[in-house]
py3Dmol code that shows the C-alpha trace and the ligand (Angstrom):
import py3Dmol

protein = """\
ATOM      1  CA  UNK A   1     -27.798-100.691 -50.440  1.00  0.00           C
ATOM      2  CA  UNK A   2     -25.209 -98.416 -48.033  1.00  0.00           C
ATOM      3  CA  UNK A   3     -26.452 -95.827 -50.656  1.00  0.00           C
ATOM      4  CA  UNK A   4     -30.313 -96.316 -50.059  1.00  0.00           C
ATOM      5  CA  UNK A   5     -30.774 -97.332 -53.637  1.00  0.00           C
ATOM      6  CA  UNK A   6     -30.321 -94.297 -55.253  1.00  0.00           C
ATOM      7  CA  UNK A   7     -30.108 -93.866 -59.003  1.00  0.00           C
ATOM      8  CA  UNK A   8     -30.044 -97.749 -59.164  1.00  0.00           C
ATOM      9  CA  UNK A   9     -31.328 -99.521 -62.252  1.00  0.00           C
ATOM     10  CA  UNK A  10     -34.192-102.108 -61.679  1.00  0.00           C
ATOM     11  CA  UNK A  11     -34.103-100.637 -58.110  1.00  0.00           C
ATOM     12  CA  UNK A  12     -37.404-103.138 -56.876  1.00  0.00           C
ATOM     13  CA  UNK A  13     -35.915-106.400 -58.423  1.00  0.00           C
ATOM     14  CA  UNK A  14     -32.220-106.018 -56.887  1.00  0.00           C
ATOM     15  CA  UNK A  15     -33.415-104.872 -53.268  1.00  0.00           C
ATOM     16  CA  UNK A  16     -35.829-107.703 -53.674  1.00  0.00           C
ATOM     17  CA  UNK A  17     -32.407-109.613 -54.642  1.00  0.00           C
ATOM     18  CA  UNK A  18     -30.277-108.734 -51.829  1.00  0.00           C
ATOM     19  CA  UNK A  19     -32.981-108.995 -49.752  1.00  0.00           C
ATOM     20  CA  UNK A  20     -32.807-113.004 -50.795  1.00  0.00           C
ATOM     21  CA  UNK A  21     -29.425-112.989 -50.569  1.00  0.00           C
ATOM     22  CA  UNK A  22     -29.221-111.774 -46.738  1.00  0.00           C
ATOM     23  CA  UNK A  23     -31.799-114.226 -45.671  1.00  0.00           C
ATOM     24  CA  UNK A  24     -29.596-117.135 -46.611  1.00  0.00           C
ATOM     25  CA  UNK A  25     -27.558-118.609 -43.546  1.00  0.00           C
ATOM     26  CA  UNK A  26     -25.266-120.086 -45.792  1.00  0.00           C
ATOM     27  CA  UNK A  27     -22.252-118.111 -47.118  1.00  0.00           C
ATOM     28  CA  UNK A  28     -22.938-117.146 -51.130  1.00  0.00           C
ATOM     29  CA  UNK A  29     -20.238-117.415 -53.710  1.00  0.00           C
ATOM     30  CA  UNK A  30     -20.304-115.567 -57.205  1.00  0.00           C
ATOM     31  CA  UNK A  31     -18.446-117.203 -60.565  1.00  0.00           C
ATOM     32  CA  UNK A  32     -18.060-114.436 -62.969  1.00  0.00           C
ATOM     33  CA  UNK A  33     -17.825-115.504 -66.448  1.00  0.00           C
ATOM     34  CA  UNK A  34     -16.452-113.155 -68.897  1.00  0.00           C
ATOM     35  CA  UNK A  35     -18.793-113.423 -72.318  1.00  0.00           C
ATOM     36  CA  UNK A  36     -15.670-114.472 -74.492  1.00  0.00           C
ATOM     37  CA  UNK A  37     -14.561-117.291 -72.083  1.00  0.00           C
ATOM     38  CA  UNK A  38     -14.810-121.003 -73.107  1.00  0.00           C
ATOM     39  CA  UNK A  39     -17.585-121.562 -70.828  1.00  0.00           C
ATOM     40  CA  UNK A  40     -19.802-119.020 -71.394  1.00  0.00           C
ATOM     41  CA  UNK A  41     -23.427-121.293 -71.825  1.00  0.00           C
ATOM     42  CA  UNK A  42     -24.686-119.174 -68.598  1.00  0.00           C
ATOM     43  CA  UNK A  43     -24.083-116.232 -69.924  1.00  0.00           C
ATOM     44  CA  UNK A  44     -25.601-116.984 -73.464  1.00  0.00           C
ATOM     45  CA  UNK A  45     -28.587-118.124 -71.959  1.00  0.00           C
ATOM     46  CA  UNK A  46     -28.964-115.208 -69.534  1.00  0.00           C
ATOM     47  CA  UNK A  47     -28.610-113.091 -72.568  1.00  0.00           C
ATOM     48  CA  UNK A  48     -31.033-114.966 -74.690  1.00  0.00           C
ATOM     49  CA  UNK A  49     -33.627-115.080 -72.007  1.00  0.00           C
ATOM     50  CA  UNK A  50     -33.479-111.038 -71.430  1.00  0.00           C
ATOM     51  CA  UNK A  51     -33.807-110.517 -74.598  1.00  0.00           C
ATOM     52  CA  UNK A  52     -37.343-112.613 -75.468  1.00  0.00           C
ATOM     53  CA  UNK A  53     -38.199-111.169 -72.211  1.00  0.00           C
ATOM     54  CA  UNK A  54     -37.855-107.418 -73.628  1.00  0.00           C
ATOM     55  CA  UNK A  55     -40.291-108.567 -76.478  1.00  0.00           C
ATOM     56  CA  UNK A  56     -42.716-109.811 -74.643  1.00  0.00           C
ATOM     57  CA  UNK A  57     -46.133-107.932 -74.668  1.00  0.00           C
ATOM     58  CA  UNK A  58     -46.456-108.149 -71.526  1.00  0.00           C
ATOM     59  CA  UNK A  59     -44.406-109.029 -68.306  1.00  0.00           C
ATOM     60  CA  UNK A  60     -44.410-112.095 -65.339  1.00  0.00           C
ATOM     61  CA  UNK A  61     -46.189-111.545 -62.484  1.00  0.00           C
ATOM     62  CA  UNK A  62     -42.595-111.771 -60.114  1.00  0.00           C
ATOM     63  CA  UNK A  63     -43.120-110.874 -56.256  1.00  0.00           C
ATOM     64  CA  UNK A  64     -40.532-108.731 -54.931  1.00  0.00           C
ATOM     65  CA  UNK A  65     -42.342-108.565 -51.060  1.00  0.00           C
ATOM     66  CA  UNK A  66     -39.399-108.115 -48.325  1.00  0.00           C
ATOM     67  CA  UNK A  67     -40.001-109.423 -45.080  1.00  0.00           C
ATOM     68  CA  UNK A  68     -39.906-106.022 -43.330  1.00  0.00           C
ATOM     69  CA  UNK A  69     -36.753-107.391 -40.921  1.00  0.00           C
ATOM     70  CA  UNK A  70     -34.292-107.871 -43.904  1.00  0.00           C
ATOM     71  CA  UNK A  71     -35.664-104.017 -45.168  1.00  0.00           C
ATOM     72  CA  UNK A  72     -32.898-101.562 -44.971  1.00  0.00           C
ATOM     73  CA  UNK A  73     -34.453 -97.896 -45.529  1.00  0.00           C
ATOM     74  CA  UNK A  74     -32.673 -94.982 -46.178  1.00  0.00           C
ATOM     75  CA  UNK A  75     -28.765 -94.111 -46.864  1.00  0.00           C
ATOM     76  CA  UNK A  76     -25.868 -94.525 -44.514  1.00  0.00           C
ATOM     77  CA  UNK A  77     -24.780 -90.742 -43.592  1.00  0.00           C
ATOM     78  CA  UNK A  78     -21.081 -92.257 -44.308  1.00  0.00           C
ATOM     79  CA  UNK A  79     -21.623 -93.310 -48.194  1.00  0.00           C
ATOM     80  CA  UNK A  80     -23.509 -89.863 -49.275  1.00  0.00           C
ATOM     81  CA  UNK A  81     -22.048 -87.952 -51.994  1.00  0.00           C
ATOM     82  CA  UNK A  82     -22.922 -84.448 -53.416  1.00  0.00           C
ATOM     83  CA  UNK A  83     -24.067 -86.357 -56.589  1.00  0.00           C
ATOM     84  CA  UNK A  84     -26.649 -88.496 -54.524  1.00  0.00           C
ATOM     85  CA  UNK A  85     -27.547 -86.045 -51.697  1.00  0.00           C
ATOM     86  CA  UNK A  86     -30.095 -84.035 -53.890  1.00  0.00           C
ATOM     87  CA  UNK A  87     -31.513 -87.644 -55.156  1.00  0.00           C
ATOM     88  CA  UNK A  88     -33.411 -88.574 -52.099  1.00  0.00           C
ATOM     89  CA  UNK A  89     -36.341 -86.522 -52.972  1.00  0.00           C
ATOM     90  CA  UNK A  90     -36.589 -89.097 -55.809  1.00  0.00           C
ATOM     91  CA  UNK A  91     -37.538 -91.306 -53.271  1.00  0.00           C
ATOM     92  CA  UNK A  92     -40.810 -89.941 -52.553  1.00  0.00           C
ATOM     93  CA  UNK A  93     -43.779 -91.507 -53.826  1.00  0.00           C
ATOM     94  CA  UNK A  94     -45.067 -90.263 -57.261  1.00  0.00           C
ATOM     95  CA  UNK A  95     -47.789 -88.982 -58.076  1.00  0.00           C
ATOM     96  CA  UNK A  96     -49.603 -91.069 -60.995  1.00  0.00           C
ATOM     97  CA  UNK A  97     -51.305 -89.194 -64.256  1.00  0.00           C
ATOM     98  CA  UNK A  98     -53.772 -91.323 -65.588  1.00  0.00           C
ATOM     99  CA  UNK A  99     -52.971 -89.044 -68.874  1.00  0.00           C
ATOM    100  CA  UNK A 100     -49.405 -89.862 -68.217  1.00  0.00           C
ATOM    101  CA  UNK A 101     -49.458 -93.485 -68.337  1.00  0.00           C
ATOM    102  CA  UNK A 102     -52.322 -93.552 -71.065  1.00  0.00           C
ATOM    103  CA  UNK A 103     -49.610 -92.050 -73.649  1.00  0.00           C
ATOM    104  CA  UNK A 104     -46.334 -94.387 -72.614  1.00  0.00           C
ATOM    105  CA  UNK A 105     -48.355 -97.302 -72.908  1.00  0.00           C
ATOM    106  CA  UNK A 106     -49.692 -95.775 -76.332  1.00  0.00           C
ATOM    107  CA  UNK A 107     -45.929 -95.410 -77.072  1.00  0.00           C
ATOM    108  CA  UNK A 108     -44.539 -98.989 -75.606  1.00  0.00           C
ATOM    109  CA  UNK A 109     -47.098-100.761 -77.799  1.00  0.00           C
ATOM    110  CA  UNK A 110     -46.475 -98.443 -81.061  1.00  0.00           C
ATOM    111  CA  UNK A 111     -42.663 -99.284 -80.562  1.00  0.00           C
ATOM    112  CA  UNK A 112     -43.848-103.377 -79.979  1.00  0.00           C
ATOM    113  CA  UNK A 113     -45.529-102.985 -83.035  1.00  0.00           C
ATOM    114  CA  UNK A 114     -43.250-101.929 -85.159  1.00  0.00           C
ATOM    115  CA  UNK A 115     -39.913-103.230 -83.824  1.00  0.00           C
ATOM    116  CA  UNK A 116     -40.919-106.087 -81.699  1.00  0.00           C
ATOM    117  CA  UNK A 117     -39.678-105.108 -78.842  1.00  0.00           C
ATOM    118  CA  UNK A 118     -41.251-103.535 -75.333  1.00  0.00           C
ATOM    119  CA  UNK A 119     -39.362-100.428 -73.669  1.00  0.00           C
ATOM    120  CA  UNK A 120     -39.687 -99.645 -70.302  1.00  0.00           C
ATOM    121  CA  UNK A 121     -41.185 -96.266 -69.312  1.00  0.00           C
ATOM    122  CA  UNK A 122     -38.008 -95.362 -68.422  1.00  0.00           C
ATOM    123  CA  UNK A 123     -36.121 -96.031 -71.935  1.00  0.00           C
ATOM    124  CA  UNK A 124     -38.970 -93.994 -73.287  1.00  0.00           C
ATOM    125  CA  UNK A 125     -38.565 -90.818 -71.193  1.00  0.00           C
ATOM    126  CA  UNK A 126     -34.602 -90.738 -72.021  1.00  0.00           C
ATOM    127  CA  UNK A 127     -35.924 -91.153 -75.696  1.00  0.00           C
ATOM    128  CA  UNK A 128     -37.284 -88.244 -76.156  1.00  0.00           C
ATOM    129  CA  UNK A 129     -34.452 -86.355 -74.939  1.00  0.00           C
ATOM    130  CA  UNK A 130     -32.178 -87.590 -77.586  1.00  0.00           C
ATOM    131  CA  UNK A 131     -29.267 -85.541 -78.641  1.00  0.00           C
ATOM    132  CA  UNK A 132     -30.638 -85.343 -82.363  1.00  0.00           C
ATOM    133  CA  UNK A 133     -33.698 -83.805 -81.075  1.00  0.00           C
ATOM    134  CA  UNK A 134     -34.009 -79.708 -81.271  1.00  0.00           C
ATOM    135  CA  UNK A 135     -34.975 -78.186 -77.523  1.00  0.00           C
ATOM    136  CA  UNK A 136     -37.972 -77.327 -79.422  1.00  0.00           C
ATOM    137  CA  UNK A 137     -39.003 -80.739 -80.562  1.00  0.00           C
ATOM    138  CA  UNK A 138     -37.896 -82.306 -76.921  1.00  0.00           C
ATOM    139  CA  UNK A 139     -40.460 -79.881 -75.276  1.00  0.00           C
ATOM    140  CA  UNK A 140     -43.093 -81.193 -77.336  1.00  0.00           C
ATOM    141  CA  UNK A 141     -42.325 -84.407 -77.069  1.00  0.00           C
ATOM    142  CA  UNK A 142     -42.450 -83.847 -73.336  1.00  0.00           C
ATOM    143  CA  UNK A 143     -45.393 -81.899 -73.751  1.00  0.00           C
ATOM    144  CA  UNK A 144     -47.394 -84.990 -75.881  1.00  0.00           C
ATOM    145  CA  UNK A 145     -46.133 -87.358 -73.293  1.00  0.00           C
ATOM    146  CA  UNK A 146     -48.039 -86.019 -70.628  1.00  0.00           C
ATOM    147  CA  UNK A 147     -51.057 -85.436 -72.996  1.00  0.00           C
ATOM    148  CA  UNK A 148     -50.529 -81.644 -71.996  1.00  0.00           C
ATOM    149  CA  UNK A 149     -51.340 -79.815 -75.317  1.00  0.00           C
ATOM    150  CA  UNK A 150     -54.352 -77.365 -74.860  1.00  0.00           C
ATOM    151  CA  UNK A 151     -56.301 -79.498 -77.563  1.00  0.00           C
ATOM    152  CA  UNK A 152     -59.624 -82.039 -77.942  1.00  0.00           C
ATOM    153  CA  UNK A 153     -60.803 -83.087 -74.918  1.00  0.00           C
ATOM    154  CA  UNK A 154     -58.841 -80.270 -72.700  1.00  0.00           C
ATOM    155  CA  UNK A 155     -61.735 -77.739 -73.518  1.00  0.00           C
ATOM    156  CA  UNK A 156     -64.714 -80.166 -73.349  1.00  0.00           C
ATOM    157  CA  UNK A 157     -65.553 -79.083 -69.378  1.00  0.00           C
ATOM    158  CA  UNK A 158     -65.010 -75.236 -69.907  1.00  0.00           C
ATOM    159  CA  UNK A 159     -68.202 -73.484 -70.104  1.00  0.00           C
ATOM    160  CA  UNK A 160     -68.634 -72.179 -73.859  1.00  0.00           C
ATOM    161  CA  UNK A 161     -65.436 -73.529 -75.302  1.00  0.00           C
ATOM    162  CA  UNK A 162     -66.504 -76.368 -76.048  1.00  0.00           C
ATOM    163  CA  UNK A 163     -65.901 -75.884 -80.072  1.00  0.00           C
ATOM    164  CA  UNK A 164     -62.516 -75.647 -79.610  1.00  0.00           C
ATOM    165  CA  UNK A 165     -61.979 -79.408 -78.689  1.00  0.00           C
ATOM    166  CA  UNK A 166     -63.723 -79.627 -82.354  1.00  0.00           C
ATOM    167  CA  UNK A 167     -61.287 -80.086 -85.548  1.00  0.00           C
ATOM    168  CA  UNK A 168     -61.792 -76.650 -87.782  1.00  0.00           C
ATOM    169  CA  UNK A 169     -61.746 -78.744 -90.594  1.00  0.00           C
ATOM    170  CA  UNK A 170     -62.917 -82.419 -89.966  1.00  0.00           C
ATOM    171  CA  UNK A 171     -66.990 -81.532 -88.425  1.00  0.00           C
ATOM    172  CA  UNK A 172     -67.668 -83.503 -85.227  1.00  0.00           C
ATOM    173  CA  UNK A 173     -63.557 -84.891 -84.902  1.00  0.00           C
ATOM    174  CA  UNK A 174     -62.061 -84.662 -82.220  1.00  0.00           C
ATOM    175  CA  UNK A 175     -58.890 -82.298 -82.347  1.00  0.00           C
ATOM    176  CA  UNK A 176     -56.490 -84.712 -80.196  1.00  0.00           C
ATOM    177  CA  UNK A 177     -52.785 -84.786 -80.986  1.00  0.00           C
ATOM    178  CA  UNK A 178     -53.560 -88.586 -82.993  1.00  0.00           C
ATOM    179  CA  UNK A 179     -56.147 -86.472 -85.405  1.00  0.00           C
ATOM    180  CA  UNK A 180     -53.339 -83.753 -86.014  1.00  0.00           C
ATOM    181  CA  UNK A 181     -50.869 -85.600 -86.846  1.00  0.00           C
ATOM    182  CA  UNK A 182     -52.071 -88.494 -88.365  1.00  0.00           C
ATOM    183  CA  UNK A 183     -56.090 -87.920 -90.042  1.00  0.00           C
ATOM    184  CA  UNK A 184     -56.428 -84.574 -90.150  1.00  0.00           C
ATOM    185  CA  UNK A 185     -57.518 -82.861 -93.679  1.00  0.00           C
ATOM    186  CA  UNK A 186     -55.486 -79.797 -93.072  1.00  0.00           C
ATOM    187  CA  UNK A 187     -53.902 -78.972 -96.169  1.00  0.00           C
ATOM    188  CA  UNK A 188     -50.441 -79.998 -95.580  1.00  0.00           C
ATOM    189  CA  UNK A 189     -50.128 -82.830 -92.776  1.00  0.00           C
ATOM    190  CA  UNK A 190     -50.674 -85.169 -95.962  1.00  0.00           C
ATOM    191  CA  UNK A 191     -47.686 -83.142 -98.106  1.00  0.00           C
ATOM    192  CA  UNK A 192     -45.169 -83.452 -95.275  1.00  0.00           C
ATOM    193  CA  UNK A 193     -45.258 -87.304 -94.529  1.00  0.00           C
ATOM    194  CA  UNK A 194     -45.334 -87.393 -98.355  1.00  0.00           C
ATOM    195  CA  UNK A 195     -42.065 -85.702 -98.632  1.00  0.00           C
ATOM    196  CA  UNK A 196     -40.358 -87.621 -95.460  1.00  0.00           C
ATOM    197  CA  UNK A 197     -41.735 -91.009 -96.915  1.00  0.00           C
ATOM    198  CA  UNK A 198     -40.099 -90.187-100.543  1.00  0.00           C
ATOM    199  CA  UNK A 199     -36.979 -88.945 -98.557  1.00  0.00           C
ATOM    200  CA  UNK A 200     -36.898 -92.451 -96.472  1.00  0.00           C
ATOM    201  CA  UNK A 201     -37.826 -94.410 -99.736  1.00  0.00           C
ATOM    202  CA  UNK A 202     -34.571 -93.277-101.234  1.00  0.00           C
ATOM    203  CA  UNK A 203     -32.221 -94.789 -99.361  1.00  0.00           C
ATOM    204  CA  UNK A 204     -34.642 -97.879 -97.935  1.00  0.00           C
ATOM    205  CA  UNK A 205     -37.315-100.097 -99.210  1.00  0.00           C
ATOM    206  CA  UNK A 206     -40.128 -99.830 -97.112  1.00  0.00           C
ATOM    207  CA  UNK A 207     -41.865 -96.953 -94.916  1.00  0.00           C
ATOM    208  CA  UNK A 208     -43.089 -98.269 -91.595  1.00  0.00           C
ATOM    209  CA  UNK A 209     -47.127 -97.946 -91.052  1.00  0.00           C
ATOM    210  CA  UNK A 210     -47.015 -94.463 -88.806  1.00  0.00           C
ATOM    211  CA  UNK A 211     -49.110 -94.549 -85.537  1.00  0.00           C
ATOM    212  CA  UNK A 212     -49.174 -92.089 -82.625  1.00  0.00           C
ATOM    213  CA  UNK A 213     -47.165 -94.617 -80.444  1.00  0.00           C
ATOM    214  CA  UNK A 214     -44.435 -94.977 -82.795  1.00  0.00           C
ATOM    215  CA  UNK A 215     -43.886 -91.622 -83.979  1.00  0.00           C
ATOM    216  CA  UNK A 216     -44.025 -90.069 -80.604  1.00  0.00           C
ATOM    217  CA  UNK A 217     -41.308 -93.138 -79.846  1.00  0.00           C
ATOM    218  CA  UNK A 218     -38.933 -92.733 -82.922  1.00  0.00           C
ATOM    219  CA  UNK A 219     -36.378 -91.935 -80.667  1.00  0.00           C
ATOM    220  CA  UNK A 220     -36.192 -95.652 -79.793  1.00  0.00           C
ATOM    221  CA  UNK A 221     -36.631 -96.629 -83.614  1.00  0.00           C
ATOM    222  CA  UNK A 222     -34.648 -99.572 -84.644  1.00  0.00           C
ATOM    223  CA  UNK A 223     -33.571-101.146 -87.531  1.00  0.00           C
ATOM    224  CA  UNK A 224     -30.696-103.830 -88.589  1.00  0.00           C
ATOM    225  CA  UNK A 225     -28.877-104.277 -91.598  1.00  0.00           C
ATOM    226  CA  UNK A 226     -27.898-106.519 -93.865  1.00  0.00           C
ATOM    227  CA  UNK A 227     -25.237-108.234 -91.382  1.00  0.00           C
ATOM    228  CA  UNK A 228     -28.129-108.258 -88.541  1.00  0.00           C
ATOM    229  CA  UNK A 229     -26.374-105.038 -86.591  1.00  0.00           C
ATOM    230  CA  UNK A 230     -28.172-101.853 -85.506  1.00  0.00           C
ATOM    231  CA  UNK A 231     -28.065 -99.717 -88.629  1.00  0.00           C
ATOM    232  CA  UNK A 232     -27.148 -96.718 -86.426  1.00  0.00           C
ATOM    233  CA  UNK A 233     -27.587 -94.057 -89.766  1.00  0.00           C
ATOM    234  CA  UNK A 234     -30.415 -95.576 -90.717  1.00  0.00           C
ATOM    235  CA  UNK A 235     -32.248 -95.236 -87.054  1.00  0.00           C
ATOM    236  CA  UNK A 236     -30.443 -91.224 -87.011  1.00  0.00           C
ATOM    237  CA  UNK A 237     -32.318 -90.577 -90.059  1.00  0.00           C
ATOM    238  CA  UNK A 238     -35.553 -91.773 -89.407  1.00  0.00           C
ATOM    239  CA  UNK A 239     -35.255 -89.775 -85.928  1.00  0.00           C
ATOM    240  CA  UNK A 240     -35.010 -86.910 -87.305  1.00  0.00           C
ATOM    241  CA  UNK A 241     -37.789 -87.240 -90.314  1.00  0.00           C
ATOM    242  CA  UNK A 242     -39.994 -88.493 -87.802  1.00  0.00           C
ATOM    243  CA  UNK A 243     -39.636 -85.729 -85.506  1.00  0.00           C
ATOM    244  CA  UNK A 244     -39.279 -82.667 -87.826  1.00  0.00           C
ATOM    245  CA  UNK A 245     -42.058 -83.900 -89.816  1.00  0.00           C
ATOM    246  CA  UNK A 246     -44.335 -83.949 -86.680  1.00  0.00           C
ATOM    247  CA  UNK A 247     -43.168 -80.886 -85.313  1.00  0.00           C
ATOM    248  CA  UNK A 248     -43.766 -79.080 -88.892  1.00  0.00           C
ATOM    249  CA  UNK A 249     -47.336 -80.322 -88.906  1.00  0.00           C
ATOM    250  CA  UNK A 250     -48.135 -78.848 -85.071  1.00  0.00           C
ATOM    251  CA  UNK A 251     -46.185 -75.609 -85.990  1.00  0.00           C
ATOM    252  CA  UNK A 252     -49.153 -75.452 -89.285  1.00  0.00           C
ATOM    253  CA  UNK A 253     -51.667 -76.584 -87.215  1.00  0.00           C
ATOM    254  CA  UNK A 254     -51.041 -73.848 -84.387  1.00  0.00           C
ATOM    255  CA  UNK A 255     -50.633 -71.276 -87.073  1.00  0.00           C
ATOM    256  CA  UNK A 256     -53.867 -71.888 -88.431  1.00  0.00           C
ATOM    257  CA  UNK A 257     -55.777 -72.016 -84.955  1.00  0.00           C
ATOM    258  CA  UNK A 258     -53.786 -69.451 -82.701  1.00  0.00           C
ATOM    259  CA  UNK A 259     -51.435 -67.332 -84.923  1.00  0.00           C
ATOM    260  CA  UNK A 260     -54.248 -66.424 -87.529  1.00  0.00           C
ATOM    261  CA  UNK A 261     -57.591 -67.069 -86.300  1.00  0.00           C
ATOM    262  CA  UNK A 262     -60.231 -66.428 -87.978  1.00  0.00           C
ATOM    263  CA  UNK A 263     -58.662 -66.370 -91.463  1.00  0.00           C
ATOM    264  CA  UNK A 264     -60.501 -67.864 -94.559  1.00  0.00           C
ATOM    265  CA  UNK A 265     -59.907 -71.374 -95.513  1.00  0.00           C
ATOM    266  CA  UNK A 266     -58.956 -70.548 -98.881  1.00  0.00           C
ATOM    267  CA  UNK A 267     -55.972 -68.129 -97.531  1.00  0.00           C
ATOM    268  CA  UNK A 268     -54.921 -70.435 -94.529  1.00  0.00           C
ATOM    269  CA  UNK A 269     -54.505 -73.435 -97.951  1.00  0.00           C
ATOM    270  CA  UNK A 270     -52.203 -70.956 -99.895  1.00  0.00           C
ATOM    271  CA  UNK A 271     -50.011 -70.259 -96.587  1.00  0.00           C
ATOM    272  CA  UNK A 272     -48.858 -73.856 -96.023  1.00  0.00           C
ATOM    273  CA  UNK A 273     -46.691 -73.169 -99.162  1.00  0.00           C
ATOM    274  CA  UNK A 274     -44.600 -71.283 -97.093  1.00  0.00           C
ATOM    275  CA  UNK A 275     -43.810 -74.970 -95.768  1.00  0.00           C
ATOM    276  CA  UNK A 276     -43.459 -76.356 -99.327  1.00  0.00           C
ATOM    277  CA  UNK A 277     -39.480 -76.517 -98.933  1.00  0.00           C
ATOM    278  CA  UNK A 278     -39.596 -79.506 -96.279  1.00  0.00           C
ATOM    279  CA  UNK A 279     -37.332 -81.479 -98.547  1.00  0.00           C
ATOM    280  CA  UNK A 280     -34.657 -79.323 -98.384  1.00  0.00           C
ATOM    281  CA  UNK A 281     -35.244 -78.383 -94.784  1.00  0.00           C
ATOM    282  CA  UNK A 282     -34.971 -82.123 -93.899  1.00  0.00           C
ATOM    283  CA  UNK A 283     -32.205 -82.870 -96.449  1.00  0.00           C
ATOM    284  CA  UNK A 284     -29.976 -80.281 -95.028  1.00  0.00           C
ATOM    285  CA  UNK A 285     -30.539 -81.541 -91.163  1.00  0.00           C
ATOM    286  CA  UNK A 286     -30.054 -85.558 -92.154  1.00  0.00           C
ATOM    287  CA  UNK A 287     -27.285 -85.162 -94.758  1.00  0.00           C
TER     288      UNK A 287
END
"""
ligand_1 = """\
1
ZN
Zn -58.974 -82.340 -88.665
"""
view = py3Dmol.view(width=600, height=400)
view.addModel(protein, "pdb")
view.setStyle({"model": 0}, {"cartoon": {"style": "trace"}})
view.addModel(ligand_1, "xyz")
view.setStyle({"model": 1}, {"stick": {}})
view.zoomTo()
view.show()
């Protein structure tokens, strides 16, 4: 609180909390239990609880109003720091992006879909700026997350481009980023999640159903082993099929439309085999 919030986790629910907390006239004690102690019910149940809560579709209704008297705004001069100085800006209110918030709820219910469990908006920006991930493939993640690609609807409202919102090769689709990667007939989309199925299928049994939501999200893909632990390899690997699979297919796909306009269809089919060593491409990043 001396720190105005900043950089706190769960910032509404814990003012909310200490707001609570100060209205009590009573002093407040705390037990902490460690999680390895004899009595550790509490904390099993706490646990327990959070987690059906984080796979839950959707969330309670909770208020978190603060009687304005117990509202402490801003940071005492006395507890800033260099590190949090430069943070109040955060503070201001954001700006929403209806595109914005279209896409990470695209992404939170690809991700419940597949691995039962709901991310926060938060988890999901942090995602995509996973270590394993090229700068190339974070800036189009970034780029798909705000629904920022120059494609489909983007040219609808400018005067005589119209046509280029329309798939070159699917008459009267829609060229949206779910088309490209996922039902386009360009020669080649099919090919590459071919090869990084065949690639998965080696070393696991089955291939998860691909949707936009969980393939822009495979940086929060999650899978278990035998012993019922977070197969961290397992999750590594289909990170980085996922992503260099989906970046391969826009790199085609903006070949065809930007980098060689105009070309015939028969000559833009016989350059995708300049992609045909994905295999080894992939092989040689995952192993
Ligand atoms: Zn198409």
């Amino acid at each position: 609180e001396d720190k105005g919030w900043i950089r706190t986790a769960d910032r509404a629910p814990m003012q909310a909390l200490a707001a609570e907390l100060k209205a009590r006239t009573a002093t407040t004690l705390f037990v902490v239990h460690s999680a390895n102690s004899a009595n550790n019910a509490g904390c099993a149940g706490a646990s327990s609880l959070a987690r059906d809560g984080s796979r839950r579709a959707s969330s309670d209704d909770i208020g978190l109003e603060i009687p304005p008297e117990l509202e402490l705004k801003g940071a005492k001069l006395s507890s800033l720091t260099q590190a949090i100085t430069p943070r109040i800006r955060e503070k201001r209110v954001k700006v929403s992006r209806p595109a914005t918030e279209n896409r990470i709820e695209q992404v939170r219910s690809g991700i419940h879909q597949t691995y039962r469990q709901l991310p926060p908006p938060a988890q999901i920006w942090k995602s995509i700026r996973h270590k394993d991930f090229t700068r190339q493939i974070r800036n189009f993640l970034w780029k798909s997350m705000h629904n920022a690609h120059c494609i489909g609807k983007f040219w609808k409202h400018i005067p005589e481009c119209e046509e280029k919102g329309i798939c070159q090769f699917c008459p009267g689709e829609t060229e949206d980023l779910e088309h490209i990667l996922l039902t386009c007939q360009r020669p080649g989309r099919k090919m590459i999640w071919k090869l990084a199925e065949e690639l998965w299928l080696k070393k696991n049994p089955t291939w998860p159903e691909l949707s936009i939501g969980n393939i822009l999200g495979c940086g929060l893909a999650s899978f278990t082993g035998a012993d019922g632990k977070p197969f961290k390899g397992n999750e590594r690997l289909y990170r980085i099929l996922i992503s260099e699979s989906m970046c391969m297919i826009w790199k085609i796909r903006c070949d065809c439309v930007i980098g060689k306009a105009g070309e015939p269809l028969s000559q833009m089919r016989s350059t995708t085999a300049g992609y045909m060593p994905l295999t080894t491409v992939l092989t040689s990043i995952v192993f």
